[in-house]
N, C-alpha and C positions, 0 to 999 in steps of 0.2 A: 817591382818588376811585373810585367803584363804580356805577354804574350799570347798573339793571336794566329789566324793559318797561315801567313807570310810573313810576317814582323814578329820582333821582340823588341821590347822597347822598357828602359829605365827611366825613373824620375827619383832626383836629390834633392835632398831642400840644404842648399848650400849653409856654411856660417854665419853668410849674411843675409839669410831669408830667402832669396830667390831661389825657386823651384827651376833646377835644372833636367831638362829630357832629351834623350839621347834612341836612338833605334838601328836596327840592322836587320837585314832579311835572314831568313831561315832558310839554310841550305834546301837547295830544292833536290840534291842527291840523297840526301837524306830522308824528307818528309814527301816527296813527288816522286820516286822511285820504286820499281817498281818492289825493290828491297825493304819499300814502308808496305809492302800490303804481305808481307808473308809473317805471319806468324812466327813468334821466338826471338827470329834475325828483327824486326824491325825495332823490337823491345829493347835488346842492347844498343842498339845504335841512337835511337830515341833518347835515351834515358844515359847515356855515355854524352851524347851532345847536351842536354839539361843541364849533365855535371859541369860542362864545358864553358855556359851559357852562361851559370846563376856564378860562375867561379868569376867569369871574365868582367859582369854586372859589379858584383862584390867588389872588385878591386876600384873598376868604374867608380860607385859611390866612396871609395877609400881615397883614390887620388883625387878628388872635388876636395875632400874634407883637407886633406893636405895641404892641396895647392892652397887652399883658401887661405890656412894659416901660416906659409911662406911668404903670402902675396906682399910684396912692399906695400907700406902704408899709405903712400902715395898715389898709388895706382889706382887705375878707374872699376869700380864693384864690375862686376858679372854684368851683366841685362839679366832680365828675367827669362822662363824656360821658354816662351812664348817667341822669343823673338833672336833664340840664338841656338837653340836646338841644332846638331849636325845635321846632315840631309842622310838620308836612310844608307846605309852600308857604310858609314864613316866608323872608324874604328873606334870600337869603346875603349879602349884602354891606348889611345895616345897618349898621355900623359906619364910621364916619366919620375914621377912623385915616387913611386913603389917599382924599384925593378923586376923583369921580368920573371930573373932566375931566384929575388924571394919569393915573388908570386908561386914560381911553380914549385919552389922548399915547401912555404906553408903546404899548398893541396897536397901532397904527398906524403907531408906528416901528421896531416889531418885525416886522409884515408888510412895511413899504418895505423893510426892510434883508435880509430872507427873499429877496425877489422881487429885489431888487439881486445878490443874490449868488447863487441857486441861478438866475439867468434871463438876465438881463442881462449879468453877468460872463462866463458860457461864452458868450458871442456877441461881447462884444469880444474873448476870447480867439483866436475861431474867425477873427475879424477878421485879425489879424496872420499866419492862415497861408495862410486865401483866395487870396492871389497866387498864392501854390508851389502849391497844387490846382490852380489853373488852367494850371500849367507841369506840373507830372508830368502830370496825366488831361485830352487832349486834350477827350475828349467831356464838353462840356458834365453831360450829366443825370448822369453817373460823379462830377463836380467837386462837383455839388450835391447827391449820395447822402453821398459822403465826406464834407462839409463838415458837413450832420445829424449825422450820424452819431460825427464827432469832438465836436460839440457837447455831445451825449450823454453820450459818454464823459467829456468836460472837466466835465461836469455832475455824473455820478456821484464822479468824484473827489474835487470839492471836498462833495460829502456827506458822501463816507467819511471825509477830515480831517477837514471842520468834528466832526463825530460823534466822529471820535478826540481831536480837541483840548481839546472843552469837558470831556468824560469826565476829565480832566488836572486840571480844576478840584475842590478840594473839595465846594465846595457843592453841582454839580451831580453828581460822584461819588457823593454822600446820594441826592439825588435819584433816579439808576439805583438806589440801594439801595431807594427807596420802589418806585420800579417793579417792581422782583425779589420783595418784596413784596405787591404787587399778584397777579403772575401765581401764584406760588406757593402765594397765599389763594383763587383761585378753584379752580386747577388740586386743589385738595386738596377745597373743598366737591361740584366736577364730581364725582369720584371717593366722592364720600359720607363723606368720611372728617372725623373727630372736629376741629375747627377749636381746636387747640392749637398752640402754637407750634413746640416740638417734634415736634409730628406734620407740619404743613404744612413746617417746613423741609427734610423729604423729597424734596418735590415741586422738578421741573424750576422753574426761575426765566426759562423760555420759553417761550410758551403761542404758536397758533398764528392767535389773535384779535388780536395786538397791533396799535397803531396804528403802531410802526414799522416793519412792513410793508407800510403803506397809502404811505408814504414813499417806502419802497424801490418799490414799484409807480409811484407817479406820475415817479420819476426813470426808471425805466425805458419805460415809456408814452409820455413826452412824444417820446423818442426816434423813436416810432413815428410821432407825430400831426405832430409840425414836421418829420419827412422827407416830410414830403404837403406841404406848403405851398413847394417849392422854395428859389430864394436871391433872393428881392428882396432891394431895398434894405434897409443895415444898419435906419435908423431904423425901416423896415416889419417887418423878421423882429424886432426887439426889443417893437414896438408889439403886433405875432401873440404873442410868447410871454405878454406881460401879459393880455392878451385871452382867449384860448384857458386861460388858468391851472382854470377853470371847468370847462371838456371835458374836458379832463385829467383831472384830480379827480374828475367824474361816472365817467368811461371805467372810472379805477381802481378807484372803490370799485363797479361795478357786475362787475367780473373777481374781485375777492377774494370778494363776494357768491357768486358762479357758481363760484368754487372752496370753498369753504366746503359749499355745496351735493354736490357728487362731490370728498368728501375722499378716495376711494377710488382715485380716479383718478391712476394715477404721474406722466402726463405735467402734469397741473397741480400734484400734489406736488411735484414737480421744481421748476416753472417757478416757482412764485408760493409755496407752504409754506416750504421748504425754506432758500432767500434769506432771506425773512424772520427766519426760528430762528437765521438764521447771523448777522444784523444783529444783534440782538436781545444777540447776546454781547459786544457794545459798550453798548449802551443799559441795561442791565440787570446789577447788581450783587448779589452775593449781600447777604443783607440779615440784619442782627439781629433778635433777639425780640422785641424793645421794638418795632422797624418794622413785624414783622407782628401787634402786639396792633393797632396803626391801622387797618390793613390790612382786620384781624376788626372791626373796630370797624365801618369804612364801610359792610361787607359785611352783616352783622347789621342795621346801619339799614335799607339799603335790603330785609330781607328780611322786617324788623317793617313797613314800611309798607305793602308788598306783599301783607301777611299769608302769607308764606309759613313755614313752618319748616325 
């Protein structure tokens, strides 16, 4: 998936080899309004359409893999991505392989089980030690500093597993390999350089735009924002962290923005680049040839629509 200031655009590498690519414009209420230039508000909506984007994508490459293996045997393969690509605003998810209302099950059980585990769990966690803070740290606001704070921490952890665990899996091992591709296909176009496969597998497979750094920011952030809200009651600090999940997310993605902006700057290199690139060496797989012709594929779509070269 590649997406530029107008387009978003997908590339499959069908069952039977041929690279399929696919695109659609970017809401221009969205990214052209004037609700993309205010701070906070433009962050949820940005980052609400993303989920919207990479969910509708997802399916996209799931129904390719489907249809492919329904297809009668008799029937004529695909064309290649080159010569049958939709024309820009065609719907990605025509395809009737995957219905809609499992599509919208899975995303919904896939955000309750996110928000169960990265939210909820480090809070019952913190639950079982709350008594003994209150027995070592006399004072009160010390109890409820540390008690955040562990939260945080018990949050981050379960990140860095869940992230080391699935990496274990094959499927999603491919997966980081598509990602290593990804970053290596732009990091090599940024650089003006020949988009060959063998020239782009030069390039870093860490780029310093990734979104698993928006990750690593909101697990670290929250840390900030739920040590403001004290220790009410369990049901309340669990109800605060669903709630606030919004703030959060605005907060971050308005910090990676403002480091992006003074990449020069060490002490943000530090805090916010740096983490990130180190995350990334989990998330991201070195990738084959064959991964990055998709890679060139998406990237090429979204730069034909664009009219860029």
């Amino acid at each position: 998936m590649m997406r530029g200031r107008r387009f978003v655009a997908c590339a499959v590498r069908a069952p039977n080899g041929n690279i399929m690519s696919i695109s659609e414009p970017l809401s221009p209420a969205i990214y052209n309004s004037r609700w993309a230039k205010i701070p906070f508000l433009r962050a949820v909506t940005i980052l609400w359409d993303t989920l919207v984007l990479g969910t509708r994508m997802l399916l996209h490459s799931a129904n390719v893999a489907v249809a492919e293996e329904t297809q009668p045997a008799n029937s004529p393969a695909e064309p290649s991505a080159q010569n049958s690509a939709p024309v820009a605003g065609a719907a990605i998810t025509k395809s009737d392989a995957i219905p809609t209302g499992v599509a919208l099950g899975t995303l919904a059980i896939s955000l309750s089980f996110g928000i169960g585990l990265f939210f909820v769990l480090p809070l019952v966690l913190v639950g079982l030690v709350d008594p003994y803070l209150n027995t070592w740290l006399v004072n009160l606001d010390s109890a409820s500093l540390a008690s955040n704070i562990l939260e945080g921490v018990i949050r981050l952890t379960i990140f860095l597993i869940y992230i080391g665990a699935i990496s274990l899996m094959p499927d999603i091992r491919r997966v980081f390999q598509y990602h290593g591709a990804e970053h290596k296909t732009i990091a090599a176009d940024e650089a003006g350089a020949e988009l060959k496969p063998e020239i782009i597998q030069t390039f870093s497979k860490e780029h310093p735009r990734c979104g698993t750094g928006f990750l690593l920011t909101v697990v670290v952030v929250s840390i900030f924002v739920f040590a403001l809200l004290g220790r009410p009651p369990m049901e309340w600090r669990i109800l605060s962290r669903i709630v606030l999940i919004p703030v959060v997310a605005a907060l971050s993605y308005e910090l990676i923005k403002f480091s992006s902006a003074h990449r020069n700057n060490p002490i943000l290199n530090w805090l916010v680049v740096k983490p990130s690139l180190s995350l990334q060496g989990l998330t991201t797989r070195e990738p084959d040839e064959k991964m990055i012709e998709v890679a060139v594929a998406a990237l090429q779509k979204v730069k034909t629509e664009e009219g860029v070269r």
